[in-house]
ChimeraX commands (.cxc) that place a marker at each C-alpha (Angstrom):
marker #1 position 3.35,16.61,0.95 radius 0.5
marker #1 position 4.68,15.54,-2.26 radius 0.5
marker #1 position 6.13,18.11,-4.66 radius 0.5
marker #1 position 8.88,18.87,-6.98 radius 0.5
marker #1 position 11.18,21.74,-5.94 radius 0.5
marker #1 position 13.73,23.58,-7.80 radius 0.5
marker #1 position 16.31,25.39,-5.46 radius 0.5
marker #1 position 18.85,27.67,-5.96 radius 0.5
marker #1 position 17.18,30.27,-7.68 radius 0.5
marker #1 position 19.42,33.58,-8.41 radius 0.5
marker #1 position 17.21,36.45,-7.59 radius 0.5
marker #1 position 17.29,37.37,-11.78 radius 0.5
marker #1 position 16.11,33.47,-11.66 radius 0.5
marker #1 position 13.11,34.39,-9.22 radius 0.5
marker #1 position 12.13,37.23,-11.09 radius 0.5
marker #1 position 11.96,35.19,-14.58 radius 0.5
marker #1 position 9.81,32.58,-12.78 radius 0.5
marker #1 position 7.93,34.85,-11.03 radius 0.5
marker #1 position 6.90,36.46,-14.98 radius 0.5
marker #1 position 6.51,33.06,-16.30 radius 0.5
marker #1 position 4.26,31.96,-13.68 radius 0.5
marker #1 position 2.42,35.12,-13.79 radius 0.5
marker #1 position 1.81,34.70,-17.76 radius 0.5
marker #1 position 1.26,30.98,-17.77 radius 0.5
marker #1 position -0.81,30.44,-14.40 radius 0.5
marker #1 position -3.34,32.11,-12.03 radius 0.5
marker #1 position -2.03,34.49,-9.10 radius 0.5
marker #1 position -3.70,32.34,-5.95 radius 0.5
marker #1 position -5.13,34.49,-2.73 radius 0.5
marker #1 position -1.60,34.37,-0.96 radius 0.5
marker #1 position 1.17,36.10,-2.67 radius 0.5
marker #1 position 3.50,33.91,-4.01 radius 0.5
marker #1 position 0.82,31.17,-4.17 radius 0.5
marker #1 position 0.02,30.14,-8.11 radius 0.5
marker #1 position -2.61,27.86,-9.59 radius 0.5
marker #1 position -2.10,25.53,-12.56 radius 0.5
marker #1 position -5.31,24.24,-13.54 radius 0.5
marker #1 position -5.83,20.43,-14.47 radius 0.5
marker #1 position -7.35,20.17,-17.86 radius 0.5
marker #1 position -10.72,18.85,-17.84 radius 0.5
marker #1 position -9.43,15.54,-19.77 radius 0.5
marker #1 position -6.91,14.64,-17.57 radius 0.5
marker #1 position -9.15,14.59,-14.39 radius 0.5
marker #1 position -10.03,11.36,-13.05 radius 0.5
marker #1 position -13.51,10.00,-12.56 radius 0.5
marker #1 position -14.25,11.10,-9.21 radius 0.5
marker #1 position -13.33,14.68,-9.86 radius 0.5
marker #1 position -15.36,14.69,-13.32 radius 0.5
marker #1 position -18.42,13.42,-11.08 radius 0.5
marker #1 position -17.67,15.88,-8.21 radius 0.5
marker #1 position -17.97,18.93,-10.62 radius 0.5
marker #1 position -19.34,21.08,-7.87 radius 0.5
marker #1 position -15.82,21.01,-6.13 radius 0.5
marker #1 position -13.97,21.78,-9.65 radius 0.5
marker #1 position -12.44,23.17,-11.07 radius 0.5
marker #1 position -9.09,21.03,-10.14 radius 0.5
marker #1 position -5.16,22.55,-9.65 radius 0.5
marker #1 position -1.67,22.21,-8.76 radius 0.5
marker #1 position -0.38,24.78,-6.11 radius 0.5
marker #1 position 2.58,26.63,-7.06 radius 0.5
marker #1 position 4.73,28.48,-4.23 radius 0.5
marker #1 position 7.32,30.62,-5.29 radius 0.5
marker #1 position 9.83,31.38,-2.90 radius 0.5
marker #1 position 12.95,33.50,-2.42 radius 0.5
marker #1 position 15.58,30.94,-3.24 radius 0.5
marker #1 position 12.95,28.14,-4.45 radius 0.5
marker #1 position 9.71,27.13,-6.45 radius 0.5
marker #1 position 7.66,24.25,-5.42 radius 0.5
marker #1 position 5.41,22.51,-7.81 radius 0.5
marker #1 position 2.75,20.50,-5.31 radius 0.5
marker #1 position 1.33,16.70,-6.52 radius 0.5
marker #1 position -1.67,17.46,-4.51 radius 0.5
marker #1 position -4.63,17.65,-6.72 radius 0.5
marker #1 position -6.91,20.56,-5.03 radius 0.5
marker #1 position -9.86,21.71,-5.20 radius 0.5
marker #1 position -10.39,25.94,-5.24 radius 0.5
marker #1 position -13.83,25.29,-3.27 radius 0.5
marker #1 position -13.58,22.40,-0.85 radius 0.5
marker #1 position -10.21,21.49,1.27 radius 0.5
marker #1 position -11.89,17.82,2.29 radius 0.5
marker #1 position -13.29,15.42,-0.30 radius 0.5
marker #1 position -12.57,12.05,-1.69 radius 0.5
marker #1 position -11.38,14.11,-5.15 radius 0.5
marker #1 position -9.05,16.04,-3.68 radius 0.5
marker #1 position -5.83,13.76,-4.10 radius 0.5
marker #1 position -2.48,13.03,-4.86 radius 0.5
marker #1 position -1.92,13.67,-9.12 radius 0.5
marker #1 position -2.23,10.58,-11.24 radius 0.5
marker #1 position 0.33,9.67,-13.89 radius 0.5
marker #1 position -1.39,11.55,-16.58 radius 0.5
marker #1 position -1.69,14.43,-14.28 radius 0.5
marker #1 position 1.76,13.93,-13.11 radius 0.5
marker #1 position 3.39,14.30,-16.28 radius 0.5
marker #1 position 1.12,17.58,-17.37 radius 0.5
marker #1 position 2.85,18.98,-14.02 radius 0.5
marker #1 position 6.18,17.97,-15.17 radius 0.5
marker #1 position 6.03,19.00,-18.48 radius 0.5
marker #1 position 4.64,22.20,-17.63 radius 0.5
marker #1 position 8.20,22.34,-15.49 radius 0.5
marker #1 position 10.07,21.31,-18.56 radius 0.5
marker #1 position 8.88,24.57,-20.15 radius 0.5
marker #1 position 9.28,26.72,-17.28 radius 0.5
marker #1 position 13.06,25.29,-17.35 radius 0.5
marker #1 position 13.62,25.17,-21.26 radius 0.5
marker #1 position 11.87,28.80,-22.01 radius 0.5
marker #1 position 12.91,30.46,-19.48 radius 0.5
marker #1 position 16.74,28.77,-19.61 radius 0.5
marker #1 position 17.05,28.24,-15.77 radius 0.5
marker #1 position 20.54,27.09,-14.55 radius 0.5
marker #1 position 19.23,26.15,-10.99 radius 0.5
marker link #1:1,2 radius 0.2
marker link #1:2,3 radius 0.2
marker link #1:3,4 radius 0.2
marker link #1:4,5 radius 0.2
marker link #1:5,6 radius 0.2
marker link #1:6,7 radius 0.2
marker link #1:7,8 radius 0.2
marker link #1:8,9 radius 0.2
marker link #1:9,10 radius 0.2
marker link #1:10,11 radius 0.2
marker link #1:11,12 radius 0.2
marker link #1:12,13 radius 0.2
marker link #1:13,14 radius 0.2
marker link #1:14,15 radius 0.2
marker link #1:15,16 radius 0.2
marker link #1:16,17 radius 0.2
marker link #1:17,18 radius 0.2
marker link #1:18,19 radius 0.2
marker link #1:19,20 radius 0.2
marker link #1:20,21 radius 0.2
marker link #1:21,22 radius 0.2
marker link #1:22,23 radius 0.2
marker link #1:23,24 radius 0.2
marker link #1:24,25 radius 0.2
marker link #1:25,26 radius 0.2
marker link #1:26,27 radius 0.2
marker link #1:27,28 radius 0.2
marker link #1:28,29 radius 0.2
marker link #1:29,30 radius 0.2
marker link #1:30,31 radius 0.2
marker link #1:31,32 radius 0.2
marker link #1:32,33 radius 0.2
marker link #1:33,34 radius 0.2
marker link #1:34,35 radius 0.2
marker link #1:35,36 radius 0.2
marker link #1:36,37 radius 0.2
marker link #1:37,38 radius 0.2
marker link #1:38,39 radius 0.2
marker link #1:39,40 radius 0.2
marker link #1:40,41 radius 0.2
marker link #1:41,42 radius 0.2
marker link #1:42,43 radius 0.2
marker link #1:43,44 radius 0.2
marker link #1:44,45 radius 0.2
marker link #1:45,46 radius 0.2
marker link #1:46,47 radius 0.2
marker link #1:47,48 radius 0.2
marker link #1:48,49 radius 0.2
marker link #1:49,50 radius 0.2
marker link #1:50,51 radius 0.2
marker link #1:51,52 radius 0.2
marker link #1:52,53 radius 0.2
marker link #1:53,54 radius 0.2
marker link #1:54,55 radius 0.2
marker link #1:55,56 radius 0.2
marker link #1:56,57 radius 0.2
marker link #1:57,58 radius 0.2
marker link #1:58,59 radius 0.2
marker link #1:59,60 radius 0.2
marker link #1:60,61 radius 0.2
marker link #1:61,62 radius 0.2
marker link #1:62,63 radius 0.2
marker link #1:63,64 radius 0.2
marker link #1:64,65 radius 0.2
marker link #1:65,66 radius 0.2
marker link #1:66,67 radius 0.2
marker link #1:67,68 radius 0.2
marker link #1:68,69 radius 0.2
marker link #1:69,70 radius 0.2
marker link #1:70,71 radius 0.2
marker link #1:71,72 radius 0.2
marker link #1:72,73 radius 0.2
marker link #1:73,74 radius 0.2
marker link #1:74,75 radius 0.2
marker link #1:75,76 radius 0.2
marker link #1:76,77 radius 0.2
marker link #1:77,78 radius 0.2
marker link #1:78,79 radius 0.2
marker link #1:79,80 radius 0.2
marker link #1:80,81 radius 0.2
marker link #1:81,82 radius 0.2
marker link #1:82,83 radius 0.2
marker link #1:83,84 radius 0.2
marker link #1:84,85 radius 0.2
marker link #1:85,86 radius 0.2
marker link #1:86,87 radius 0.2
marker link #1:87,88 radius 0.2
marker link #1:88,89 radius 0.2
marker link #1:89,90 radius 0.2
marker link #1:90,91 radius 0.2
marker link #1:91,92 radius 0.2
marker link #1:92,93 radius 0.2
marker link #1:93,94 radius 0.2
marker link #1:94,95 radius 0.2
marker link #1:95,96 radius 0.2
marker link #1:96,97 radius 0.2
marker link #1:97,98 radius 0.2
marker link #1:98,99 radius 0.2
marker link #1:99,100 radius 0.2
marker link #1:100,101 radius 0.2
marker link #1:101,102 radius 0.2
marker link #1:102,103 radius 0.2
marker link #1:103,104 radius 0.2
marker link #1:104,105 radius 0.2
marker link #1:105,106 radius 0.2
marker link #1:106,107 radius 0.2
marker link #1:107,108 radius 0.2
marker link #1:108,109 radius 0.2
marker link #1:109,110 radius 0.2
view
């Protein structure tokens, strides 16, 4: 799996992330699981014509020590289909700057 992780995390750290991800993304079914949904512009022509499996996100998992930002494109619906993949670079760089503001806003030192 490819994903960007961010380690280290105090336990004031985890809670901050925790709050951020709670106010800026939706809780998933597993606790400690978050979804960051793709905006509808930045999908990619397969998952625009596949609307039945959208809508499209990024897994979150917040950890004890750790938060994990998947580069898996899913699908809330359907776990196999050809739109279900790996983020482009537009896509990519939503994720990352959404990671950017998690680390600026917040101020995390890990």
């Amino acid at each position: 799996m490819r994903y960007l992780m961010i380690d280290d995390l105090s336990r004031e750290e985890r809670v901050v992330v925790e709050n951020f991800l709670r106010r800026n993304a939706t809780p998933g079914p597993i606790d400690n699981l978050f979804w960051l949904r793709v905006p509808d512009e930045l999908l990619e022509a397969i998952q625009r014509e596949h609307q039945g499996c959208g809508p499209f996100f990024f897994g979150i998992e917040l950890q004890d020590e750790s938060v994990a930002f998947e580069l898996l494109v899913r699908s809330q619906t359907t776990l196999h289909c050809q739109c279900i993949a790996y983020a482009s670079a537009a896509q990519r760089a939503f994720m990352l700057a959404f990671v950017d503001r998690l680390t600026t806003e917040e101020r995390l030192r890990a």
